[in-house]
C-alpha positions in Angstrom: 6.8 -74.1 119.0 5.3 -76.7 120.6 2.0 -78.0 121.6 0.1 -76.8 124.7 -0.2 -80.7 125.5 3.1 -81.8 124.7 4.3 -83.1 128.0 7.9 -83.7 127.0 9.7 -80.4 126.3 12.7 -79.5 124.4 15.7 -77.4 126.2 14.5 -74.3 124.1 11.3 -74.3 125.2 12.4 -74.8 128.5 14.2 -72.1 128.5 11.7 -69.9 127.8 9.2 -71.2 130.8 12.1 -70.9 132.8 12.1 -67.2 132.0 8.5 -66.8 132.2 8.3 -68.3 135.5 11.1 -66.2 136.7 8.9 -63.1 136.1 5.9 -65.3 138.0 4.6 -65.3 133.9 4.2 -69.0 133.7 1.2 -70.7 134.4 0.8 -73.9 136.4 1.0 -76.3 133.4 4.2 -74.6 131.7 5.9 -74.9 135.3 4.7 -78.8 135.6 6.7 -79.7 132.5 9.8 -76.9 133.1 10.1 -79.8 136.5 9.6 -82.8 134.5 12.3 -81.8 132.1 14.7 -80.6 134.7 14.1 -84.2 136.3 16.7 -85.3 133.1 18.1 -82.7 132.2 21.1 -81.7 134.3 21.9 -78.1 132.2 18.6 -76.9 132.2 18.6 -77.3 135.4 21.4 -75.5 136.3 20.5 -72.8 133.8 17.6 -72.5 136.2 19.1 -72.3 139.2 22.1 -69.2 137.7 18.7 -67.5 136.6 17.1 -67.6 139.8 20.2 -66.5 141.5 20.4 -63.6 139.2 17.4 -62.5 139.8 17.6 -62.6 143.7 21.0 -60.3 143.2 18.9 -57.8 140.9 16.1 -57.4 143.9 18.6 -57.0 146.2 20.5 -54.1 144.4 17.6 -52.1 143.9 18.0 -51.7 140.1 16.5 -49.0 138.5 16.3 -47.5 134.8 18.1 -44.4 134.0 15.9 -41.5 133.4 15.6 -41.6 129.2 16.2 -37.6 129.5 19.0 -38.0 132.2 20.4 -40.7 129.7 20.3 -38.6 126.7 22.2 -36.2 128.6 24.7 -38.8 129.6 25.5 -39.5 126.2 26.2 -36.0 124.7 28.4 -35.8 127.4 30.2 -38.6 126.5 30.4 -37.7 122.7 31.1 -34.3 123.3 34.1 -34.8 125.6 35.2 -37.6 123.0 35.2 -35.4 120.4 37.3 -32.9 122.6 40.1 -35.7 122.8 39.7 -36.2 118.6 
């Protein structure tokens, strides 16, 4: 990993601010070099730009979690009717 002052990032690491700022995780310093390396770095870029898309499509379906129990349930169902065709 690298160092807090490193100003030059490598695509790994960017990829991970990138992901910690989509979740508004990053702070202001980790978002200052996410910029600087997507001033040269055409792919990160883009990565960034797919991710933020994505994420604007989640909000807007309303995603939520399955109920663990409800998902449980789910499944037994599923085995249990694949067992029937066995």
């Amino acid at each position: 990993m690298h160092s807090k002052n490193t100003l030059f990032i490598d695509c790994k690491e960017a990829v991970r601010i990138c992901d910690k700022a989509q979740y508004d995780e990053a702070g202001l310093w980790e978002k200052f070099k996410l910029r600087l390396h997507h001033a040269y770095c055409s792919s990160c870029r883009k990565h960034s730009v797919k991710n933020g898309e994505l994420t604007k499509l989640c909000d807007k379906a309303n995603l939520k979690c399955m109920d663990p129990a409800k998902k449980k349930a789910l499944k037994d169902e599923i085995r249990s009717a694949c067992s029937k065709e066995s």
